[in-house]
VOGU-3710 file (C-alpha; in Angstrom, 3 decimals, decimal comma):
1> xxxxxxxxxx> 0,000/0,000/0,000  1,413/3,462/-0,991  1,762/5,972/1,826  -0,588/8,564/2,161  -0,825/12,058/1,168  -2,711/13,001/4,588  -2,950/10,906/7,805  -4,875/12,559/10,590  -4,667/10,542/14,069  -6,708/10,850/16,605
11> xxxxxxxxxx> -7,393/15,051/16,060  -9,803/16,310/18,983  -10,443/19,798/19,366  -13,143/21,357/21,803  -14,482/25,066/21,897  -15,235/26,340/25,415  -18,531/23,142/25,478  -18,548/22,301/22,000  -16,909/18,853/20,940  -15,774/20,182/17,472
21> xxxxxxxxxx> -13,282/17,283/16,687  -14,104/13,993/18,331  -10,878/11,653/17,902  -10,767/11,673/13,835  -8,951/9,257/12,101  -8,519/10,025/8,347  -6,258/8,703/5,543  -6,296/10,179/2,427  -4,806/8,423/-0,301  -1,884/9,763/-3,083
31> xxxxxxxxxx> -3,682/11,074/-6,252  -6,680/10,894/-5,180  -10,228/13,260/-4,702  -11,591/12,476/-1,487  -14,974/14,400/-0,464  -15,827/14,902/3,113  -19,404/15,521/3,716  -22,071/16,387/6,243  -24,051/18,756/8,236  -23,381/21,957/9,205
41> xxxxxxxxxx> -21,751/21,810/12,814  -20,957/17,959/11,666  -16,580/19,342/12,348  -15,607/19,383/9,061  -14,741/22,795/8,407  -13,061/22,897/12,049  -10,840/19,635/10,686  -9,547/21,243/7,277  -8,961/24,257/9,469  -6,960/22,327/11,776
51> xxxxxxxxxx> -5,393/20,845/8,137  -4,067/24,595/7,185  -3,160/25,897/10,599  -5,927/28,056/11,457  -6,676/26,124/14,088  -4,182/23,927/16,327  -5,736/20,230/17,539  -6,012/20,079/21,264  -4,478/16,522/20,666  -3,017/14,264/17,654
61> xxxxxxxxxx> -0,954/14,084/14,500  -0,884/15,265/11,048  1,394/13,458/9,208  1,962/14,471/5,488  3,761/12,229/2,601  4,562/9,624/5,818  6,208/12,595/7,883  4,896/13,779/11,074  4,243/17,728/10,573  3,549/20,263/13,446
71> xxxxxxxxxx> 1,226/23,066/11,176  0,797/25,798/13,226  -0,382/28,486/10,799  -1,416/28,677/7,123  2,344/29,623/6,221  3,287/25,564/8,182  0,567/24,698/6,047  1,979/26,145/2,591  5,253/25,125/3,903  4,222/21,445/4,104
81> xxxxxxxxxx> 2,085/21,460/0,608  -1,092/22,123/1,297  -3,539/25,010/-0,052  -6,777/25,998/0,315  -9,416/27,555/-2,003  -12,118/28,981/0,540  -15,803/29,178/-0,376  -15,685/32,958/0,384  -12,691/33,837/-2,180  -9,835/35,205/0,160
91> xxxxxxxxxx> -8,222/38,027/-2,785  -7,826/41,689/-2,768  -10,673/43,294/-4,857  -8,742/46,482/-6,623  -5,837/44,268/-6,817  -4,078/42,935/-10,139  -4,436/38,812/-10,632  -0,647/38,834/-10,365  -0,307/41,257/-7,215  -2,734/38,600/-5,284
101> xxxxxxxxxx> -1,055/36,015/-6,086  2,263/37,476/-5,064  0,472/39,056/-1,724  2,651/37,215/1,182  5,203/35,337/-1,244  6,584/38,572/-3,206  10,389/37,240/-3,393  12,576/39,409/-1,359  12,486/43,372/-1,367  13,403/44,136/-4,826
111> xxxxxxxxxx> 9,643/43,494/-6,040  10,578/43,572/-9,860  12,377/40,665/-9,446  9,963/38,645/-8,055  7,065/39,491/-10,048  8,707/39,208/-13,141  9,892/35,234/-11,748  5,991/35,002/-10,266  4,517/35,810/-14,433  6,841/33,228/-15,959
121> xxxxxxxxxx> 5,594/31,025/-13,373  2,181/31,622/-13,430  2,217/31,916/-17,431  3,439/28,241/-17,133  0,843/26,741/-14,493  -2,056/28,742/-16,214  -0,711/27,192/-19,645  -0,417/23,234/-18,095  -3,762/23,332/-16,292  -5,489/25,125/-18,420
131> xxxxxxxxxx> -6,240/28,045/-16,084  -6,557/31,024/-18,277  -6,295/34,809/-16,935  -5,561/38,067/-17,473  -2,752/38,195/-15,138  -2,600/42,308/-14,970  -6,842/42,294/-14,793  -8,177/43,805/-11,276  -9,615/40,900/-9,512  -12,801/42,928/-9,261
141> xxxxxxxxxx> -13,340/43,141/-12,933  -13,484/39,376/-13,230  -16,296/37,149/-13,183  -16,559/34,471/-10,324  -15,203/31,566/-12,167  -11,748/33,605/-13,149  -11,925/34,542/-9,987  -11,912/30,774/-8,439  -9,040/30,409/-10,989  -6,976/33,045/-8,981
151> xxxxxxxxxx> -7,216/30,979/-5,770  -5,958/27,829/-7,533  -3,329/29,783/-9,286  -2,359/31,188/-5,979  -1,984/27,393/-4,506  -0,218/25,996/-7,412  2,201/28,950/-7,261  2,890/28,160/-3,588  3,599/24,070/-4,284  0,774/22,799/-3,045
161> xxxxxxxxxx> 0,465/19,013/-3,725  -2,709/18,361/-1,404  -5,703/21,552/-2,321  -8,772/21,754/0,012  -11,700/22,877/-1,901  -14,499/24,314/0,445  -17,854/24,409/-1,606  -16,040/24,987/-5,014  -19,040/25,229/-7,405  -21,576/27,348/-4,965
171> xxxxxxxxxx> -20,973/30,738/-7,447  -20,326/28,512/-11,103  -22,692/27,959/-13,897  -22,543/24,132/-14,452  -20,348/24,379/-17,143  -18,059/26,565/-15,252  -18,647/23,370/-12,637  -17,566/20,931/-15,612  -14,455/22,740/-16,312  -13,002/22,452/-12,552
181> xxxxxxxxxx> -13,642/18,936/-12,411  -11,417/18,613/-15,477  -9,004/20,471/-13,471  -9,278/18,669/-11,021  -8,939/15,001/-12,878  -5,739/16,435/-14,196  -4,634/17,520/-11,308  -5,062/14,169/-9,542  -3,534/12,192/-13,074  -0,243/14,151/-12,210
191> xxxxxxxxxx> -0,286/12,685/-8,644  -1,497/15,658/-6,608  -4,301/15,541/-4,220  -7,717/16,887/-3,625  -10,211/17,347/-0,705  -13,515/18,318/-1,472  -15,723/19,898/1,310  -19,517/19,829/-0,510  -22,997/19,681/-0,280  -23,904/18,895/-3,565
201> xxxxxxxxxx> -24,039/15,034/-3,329  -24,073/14,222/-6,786  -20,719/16,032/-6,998  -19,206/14,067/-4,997  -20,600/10,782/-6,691  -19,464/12,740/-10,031  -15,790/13,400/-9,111  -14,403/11,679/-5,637  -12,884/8,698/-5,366  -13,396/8,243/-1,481
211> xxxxxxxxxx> -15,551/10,379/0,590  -15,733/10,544/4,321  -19,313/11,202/6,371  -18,736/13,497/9,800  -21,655/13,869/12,175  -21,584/15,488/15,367  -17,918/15,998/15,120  -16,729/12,170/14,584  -16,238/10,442/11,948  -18,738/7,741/10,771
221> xxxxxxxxxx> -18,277/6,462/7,649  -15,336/6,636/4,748  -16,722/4,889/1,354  -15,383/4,070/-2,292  -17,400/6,254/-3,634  -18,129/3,680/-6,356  -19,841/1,167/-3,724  -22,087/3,991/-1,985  -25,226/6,345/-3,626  -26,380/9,666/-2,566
231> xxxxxxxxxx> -29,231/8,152/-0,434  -26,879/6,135/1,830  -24,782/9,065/1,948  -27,477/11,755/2,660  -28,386/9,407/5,988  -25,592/8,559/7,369  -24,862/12,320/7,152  -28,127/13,117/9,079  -28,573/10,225/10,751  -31,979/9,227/8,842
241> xxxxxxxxxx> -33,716/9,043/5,697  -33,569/12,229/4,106  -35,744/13,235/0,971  -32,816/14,372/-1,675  -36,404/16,690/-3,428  -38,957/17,644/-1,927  -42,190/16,435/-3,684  -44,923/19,094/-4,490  -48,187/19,088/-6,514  -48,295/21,322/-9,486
251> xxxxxxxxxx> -49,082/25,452/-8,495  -52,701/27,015/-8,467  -51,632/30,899/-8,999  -54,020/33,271/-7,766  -54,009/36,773/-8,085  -51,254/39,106/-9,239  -49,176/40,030/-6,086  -46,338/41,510/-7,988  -45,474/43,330/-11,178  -42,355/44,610/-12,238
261> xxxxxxxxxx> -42,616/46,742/-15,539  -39,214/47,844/-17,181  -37,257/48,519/-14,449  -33,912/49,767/-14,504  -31,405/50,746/-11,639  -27,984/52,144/-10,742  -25,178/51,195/-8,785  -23,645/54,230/-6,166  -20,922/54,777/-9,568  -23,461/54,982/-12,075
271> xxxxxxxxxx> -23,146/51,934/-13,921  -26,481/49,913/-14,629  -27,162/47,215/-12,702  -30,689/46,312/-14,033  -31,814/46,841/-17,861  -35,581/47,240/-18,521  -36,597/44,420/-16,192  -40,244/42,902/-16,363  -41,967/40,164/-15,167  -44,618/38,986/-12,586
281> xxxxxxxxxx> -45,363/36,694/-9,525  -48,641/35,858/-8,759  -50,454/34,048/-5,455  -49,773/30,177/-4,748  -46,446/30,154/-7,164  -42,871/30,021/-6,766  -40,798/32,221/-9,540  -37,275/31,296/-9,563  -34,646/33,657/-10,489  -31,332/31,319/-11,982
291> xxxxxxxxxx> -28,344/33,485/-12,981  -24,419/32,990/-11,941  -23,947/35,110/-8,770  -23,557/39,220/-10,011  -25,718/39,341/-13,080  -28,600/41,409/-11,338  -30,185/38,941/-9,110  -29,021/41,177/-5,655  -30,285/44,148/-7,319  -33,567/42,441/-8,135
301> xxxxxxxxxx> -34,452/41,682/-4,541  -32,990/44,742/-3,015  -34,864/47,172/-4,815  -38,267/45,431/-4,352  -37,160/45,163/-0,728  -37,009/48,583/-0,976  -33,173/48,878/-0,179  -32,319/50,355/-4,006  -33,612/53,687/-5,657  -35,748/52,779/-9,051
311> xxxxxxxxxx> -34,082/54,287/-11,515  -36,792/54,141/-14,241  -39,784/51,538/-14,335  -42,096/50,927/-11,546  -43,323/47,892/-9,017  -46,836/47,302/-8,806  -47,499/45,562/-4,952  -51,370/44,098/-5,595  -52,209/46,926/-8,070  -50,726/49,596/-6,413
321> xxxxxxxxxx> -47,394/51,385/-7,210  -44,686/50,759/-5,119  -43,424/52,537/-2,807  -46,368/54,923/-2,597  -45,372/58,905/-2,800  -43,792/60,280/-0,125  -42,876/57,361/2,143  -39,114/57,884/2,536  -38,643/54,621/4,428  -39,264/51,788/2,055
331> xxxxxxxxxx> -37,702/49,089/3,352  -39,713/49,390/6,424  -42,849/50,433/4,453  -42,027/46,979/2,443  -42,265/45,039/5,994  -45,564/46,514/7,054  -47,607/45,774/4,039  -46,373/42,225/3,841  -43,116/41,846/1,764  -40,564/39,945/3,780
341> xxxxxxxxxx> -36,713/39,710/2,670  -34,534/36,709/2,739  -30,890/38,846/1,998  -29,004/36,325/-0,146  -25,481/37,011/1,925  -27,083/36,646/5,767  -24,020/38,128/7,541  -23,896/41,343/5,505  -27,768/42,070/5,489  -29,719/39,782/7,819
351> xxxxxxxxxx> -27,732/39,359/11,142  -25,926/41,043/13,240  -22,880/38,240/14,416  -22,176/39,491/17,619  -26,161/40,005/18,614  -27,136/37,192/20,743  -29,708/35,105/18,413  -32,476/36,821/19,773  -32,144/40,313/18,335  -31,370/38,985/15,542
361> xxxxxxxxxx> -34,861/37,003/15,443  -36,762/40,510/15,740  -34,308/42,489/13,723  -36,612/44,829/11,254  -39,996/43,839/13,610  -38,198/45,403/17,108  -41,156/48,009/16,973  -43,934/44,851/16,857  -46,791/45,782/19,680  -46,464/42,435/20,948
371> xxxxxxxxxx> -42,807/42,834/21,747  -43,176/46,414/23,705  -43,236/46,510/27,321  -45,148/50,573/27,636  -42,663/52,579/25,789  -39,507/50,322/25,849  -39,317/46,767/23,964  -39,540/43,565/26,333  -36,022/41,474/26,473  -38,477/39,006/28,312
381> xxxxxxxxxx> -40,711/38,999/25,191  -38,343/38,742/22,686  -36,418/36,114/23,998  -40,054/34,128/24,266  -40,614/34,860/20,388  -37,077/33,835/19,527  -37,727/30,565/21,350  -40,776/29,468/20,166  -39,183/30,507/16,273  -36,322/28,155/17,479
391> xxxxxxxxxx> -38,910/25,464/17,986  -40,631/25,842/14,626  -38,217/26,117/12,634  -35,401/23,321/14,865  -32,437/25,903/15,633  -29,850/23,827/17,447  -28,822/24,873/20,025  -32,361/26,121/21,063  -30,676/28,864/22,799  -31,952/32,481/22,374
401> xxxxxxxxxx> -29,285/34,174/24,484  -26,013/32,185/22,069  -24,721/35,086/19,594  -25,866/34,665/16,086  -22,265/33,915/15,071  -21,947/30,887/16,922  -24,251/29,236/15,293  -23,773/26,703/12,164  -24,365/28,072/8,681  -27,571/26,463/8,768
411> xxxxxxxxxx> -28,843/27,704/12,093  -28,181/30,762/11,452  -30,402/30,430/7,937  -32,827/28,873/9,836  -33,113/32,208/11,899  -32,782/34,506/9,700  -35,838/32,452/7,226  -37,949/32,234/10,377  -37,870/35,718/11,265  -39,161/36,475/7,977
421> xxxxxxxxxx> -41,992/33,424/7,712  -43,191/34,003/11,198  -44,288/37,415/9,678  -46,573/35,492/7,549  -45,725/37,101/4,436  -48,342/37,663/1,122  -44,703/38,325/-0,704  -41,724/36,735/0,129  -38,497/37,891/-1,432  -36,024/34,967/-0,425
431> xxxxxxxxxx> -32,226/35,051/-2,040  -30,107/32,098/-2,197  -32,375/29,755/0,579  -29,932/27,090/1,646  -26,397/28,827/0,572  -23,685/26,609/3,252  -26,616/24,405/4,327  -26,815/20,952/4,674  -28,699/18,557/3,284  -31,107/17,970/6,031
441> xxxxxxxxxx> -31,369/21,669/6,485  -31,964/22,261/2,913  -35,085/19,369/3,345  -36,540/21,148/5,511  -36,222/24,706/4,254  -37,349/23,498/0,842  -41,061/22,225/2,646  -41,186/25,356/4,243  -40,801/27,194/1,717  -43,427/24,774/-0,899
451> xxxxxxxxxx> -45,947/25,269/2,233  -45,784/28,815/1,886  -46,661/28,696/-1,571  -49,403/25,962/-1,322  -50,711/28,689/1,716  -51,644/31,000/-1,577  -48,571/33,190/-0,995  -46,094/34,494/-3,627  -42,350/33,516/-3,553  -39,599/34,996/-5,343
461> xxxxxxxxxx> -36,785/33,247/-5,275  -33,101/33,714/-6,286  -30,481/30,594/-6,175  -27,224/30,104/-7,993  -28,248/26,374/-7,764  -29,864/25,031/-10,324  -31,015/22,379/-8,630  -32,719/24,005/-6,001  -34,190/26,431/-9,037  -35,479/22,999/-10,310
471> xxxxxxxxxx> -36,692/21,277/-7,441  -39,005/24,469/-5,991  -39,911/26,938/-8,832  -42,864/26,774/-10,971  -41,583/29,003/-13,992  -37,761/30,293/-14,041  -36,210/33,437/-14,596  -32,839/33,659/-16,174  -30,634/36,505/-15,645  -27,671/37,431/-17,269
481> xxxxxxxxxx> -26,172/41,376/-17,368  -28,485/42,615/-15,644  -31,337/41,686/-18,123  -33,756/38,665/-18,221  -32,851/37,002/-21,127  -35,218/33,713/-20,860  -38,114/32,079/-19,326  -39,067/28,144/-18,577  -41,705/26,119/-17,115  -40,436/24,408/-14,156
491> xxxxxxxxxx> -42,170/21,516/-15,002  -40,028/20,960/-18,111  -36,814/22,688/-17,319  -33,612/21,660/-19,246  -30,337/22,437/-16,967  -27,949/22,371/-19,903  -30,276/25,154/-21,638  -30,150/27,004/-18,509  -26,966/26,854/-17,764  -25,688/27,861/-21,532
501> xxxxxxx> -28,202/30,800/-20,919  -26,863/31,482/-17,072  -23,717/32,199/-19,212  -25,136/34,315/-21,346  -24,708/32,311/-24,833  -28,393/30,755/-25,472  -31,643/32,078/-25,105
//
């Protein structure tokens, strides 16, 4: 037997009360891609952390290529051949591809030097792998994918032989998806090494070789892919049987709720971020927005949330103009006639990380009667509502007084989606539903969310996954540029035509 690229022995790791890391065993195997699955909180983040040194293991080993490592930091890490690509892209925004890249590894003082060393490199790796950018292009002039490209570069560059992916494809159009797994096939043909963090099961039964199953922090399960199936895998992640699609019977729309004629708006620099936008959602249906993340979809939701000026166009709420003429506050006007907002990026728009989880559960609704105590709001109240929301809508830990950023990914969703449903919304403007959730979290947001609409209320819905797009909407939206440039029935949805038109080449 060859000697692995990564054995982990015995790694344990507790926060404060929280068994992160419960004695883990893993072996990952030369040229190889091994996924490691399973719910939010499950430790598997915490154990690839431990991998590049942002964390240290309370106790055991890391041994890399048979050799018994002590990674301290991400530098250890880089130092011992390992890189990481994180879900949240970690470059410098008004940077050049080539200054990120060189950020922390520039070469000595004379700069020159080094960069001019660092584009013959890069030239080369971008060449063999197929990795194609504009090295001198600001990073914030690309679009997602090139982006993701950077962060590889940026590992190759460094010698990494083992790459930890953390939720790779959660901002690519599937053919963007495609073209990283064919990076990724060469990458492993060479002899390198690849761990996939995911939730998208049929990834990993796409592109792993191995994948290993973490639940509460241990380890429970590591598979040939080959002899395993996304069913098996989607229990033993949660423990039972988990439906991968949530069934529904076919929509009943109502009335018109919403109507969007030609709208158009601006970003804070003048550049359009919306192009003569129309379209409508009506009672008892689920419209789903598809579109690679940046084309509009933000901008979409914002301004009918009432966060974004109109620049030309108008919104029609139930036949009436929105916002009405001289109501300055529109966001909050938005909340009292029944539009709720699911922000797609929570910790930017719908929490507050360092409030304790129940502000966050009345953030926009603090100034509810039933939450006032005379002329003051109720801490005893609140913390009631934010407990019985943590009962509908199973937040673990049930605890109202934990801050919001101590929760998993998909607690904190769970919040945030609660707050909003509890309202019991006639509009509900939801962005990107189960982004960093797990699969039983994304079962049971998904029924929530099909209830809603089979309660006669309207959803709009944005997702960069076409699969969710699929599995909940009734018609489909596809947005590309700011502009909708095709509609589908649900029903009969093609994901190759989407995804061509995600990328803007078919309509």
């Amino acid at each position: 037997m060859t000697q692995p690229a990564l054995r982990l022995s015995c790694i344990d790791k507790r926060f404060g009360p929280v068994h992160a890391n419960r004695g883990i065993d893993l072996s990952v195997a030369k040229g190889s891609i091994h996924g490691i699955v399973g719910e939010n909180g499950a430790g598997k983040s915490t154990l690839m952390s431990i991998v590049y040194g942002y964390y240290q293991a309370d106790s055991g080993t890391i041994e890399v290529d048979g050799k018994r490592v002590n990674i301290a930091s991400p530098q250890d890490a880089i130092a011992a051949g390992i890189g990481m690509v994180h879900q949240h892209f970690m470059l410098v925004e008004n940077f050049t591809v080539l200054e990120n890249v060189l950020l922390g590894a520039e070469g000595g003082a004379l700069l020159a030097k080094g960069e001019a060393a660092a584009r013959a490199e890069l030239t080369r790796l971008a060449r063999d792998y197929g990795l194609d950018v504009d090295l001198d292009a600001k990073v914030e002039t690309l679009h997602v994918g090139a982006q993701q490209r950077v962060e590889i570069l940026k590992a190759l560059y460094r010698g990494a032989k083992i790459l930890i992916l953390d939720e790779p494809t959660a901002v690519l159009t599937p053919q963007e998806a495609d073209k990283l797994f064919e990076l990724l096939a060469l990458w492993r043909s060479q002899g390198s090494t690849v761990l996939l963090i995911t939730h998208k099961l049929r990834e990993i039964m796409a592109i792993t070789d191995r994948v290993t199953v973490m639940r509460q922090g241990a380890l429970v399960a590591t598979l040939e892919t080959k002899d395993t199936n996304q069913a098996e895998l989607a229990e033993l992640m949660v423990g039972r049987r988990v439906a991968t699609r949530v069934p529904k019977a076919a929509s009943a729309p109502g009335a018109e709720i919403l109507r969007v004629e030609h709208l158009s708006c601006i970003d804070e620099r003048g550049a359009a971020r919306l192009q003569d936008i129309s379209f409508s959602v009506r009672a008892g249906e689920i419209v789903g927005i598809a579109g690679v993340s940046g084309n509009g979809q933000t901008e979409i939701l914002e301004t009918l949330a009432g966060l974004r000026q109109v620049a030309s166009g108008r919104i029609l709420y139930k036949g009436e103009a929105l916002p009405p003429p001289g109501v300055p506050a529109r966001a909050k006007f938005a909340r009292q006639i029944a539009i709720a907002h699911v922000p797609e990026d929570r910790h930017r728009m719908g929490m507050v990380t360092g409030f304790e989880a129940y502000e966050t559960a009345i953030l926009g609704y603090h100034d509810d009667d039933a939450l006032q105590r005379g002329p003051l709001l109720s801490e005893s109240r609140s913390v009631e509502r934010c407990r019985d929301l943590m009962g509908q809508f199973d937040v673990r830990p049930a605890d109202p007084r934990l801050r919001s950023g101590q929760f998993s990914g998909g607690n904190q969703q769970k919040i945030v989606l609660g707050r909003e449903i509890d309202r019991d919304p006639d509009l509900l403007l939801v962005g990107q539903p189960t982004r960093g959730v797990d699969i039983g979290a994304i079962e049971f947001i998904h029924k929530r969310i099909v209830e809603m609409r089979d309660r006669g209320k309207a959803i709009l819905l944005v997702s960069c996954e076409l699969d969710e797009i699929l599995a909940l909407a009734d018609r489909i939206l596809v947005v590309c540029g700011g502009k909708i440039i095709g509609e589908a029935d649900g029903a009969t949805a093609d994901e190759k035509r989407l995804g061509l038109m995600m990328a803007g080449i078919a309509a």
